[in-house]
C-alpha positions, 0 to 999 in steps of 0.5 A, spaced: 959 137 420 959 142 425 964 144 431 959 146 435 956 139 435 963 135 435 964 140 441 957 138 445 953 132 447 957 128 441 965 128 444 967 121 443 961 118 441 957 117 434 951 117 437 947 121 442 941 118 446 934 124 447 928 126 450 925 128 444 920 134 445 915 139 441 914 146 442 908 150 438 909 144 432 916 144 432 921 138 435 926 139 439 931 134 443 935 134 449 941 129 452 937 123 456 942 124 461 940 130 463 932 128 464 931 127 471 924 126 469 918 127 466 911 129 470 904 132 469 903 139 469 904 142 477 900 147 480 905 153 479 907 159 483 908 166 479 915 168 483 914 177 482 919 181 479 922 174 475 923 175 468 918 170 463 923 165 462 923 163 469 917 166 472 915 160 475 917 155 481 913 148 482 914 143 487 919 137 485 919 132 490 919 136 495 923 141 492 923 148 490 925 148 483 925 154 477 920 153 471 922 155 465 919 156 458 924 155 452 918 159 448 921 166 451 928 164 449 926 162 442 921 167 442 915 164 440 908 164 443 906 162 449 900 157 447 894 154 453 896 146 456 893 141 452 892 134 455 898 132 452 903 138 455 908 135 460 914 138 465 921 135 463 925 136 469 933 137 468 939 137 471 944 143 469 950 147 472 948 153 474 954 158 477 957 152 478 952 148 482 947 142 478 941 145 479 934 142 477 930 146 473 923 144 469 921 146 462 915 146 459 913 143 453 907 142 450 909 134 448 914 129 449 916 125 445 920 119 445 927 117 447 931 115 441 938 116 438 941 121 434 947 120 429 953 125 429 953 124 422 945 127 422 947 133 425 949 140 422 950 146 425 944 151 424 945 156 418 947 163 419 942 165 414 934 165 414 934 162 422 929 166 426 932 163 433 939 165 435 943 161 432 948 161 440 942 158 442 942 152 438 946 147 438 946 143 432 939 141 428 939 134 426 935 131 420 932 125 420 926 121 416 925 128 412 925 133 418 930 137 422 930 136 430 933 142 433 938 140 440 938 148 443 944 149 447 941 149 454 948 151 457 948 158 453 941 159 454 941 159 461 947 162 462 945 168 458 938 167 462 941 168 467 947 173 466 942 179 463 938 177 470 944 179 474 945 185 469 938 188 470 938 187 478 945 190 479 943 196 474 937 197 478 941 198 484 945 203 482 
């Protein structure tokens, strides 16, 4: 099994509870406990000079909140909503602060438990995703359900977002 499932989402537990999800055909899970809620897809706003990843806010209970594509980390095509295309709402910490964020998707899924003895960390070898952004891939009923490092994903996001308005103003 690998470190970097021991190290995430599993410390001190066998099992992990998920959301699970489907981007352009292929399944992904995030921990339930960071799903604050699953919700149609929202009129949005295109926020000018935002990156693609988060190019967008819509309107979250009365609040302003980013909404992020995981498509463009994952480097995949953007596909047109469907009737089944959801918005998950997500608790993350971001420069220290638990921030809410909404992730397109284009199904969700179901609410299942994963097992730490499932999951495997993603092969150095033959991925077309990178492997920091993937936390592990966990096999079950013959198909791989991949558990993206969100933290990593959105650090990285977020850092090069920095980076190019620091470089821009100097």
């Amino acid at each position: 099994m690998s470190e970097t499932a021991e190290t995430t989402g599993w410390t001190g537990a066998e099992q992990m509870e998920v959301l699970t999800f489907e981007l352009n055909g292929e399944l992904f899970a995030l921990e339930a406990v960071a799903v604050q809620e699953i919700m149609d897809l929202a009129p949005e706003t295109v926020v000018p000079g935002a990156g693609a990843f988060a190019g967008a806010v819509i309107n979250f209970r009365g609040k302003v909140i980013p909404l992020s594509d995981l498509r463009v980390a994952f480097a995949m095509e953007r596909g047109e909503p469907t009737i089944d295309s959801r918005i998950v709402v997500i608790e993350i910490d971001l420069d220290g602060e638990p921030t809410l964020v909404g992730l397109r998707t284009d199904k969700v899924h179901e609410v299942t438990t994963l097992a730490r003895a499932d999951a495997e960390a993603p092969p150095s070898v033959g991925m077309r995703w990178r492997p920091e952004f993937i936390q592990c891939l966990v096999k079950r009923d013959g198909e791989f359900i991949v558990v993206p490092a969100l933290q990593t994903l959105f650090n990285q996001q977020h850092d090069a977002r920095q980076s190019t308005a620091s470089a821009t103003r100097h």
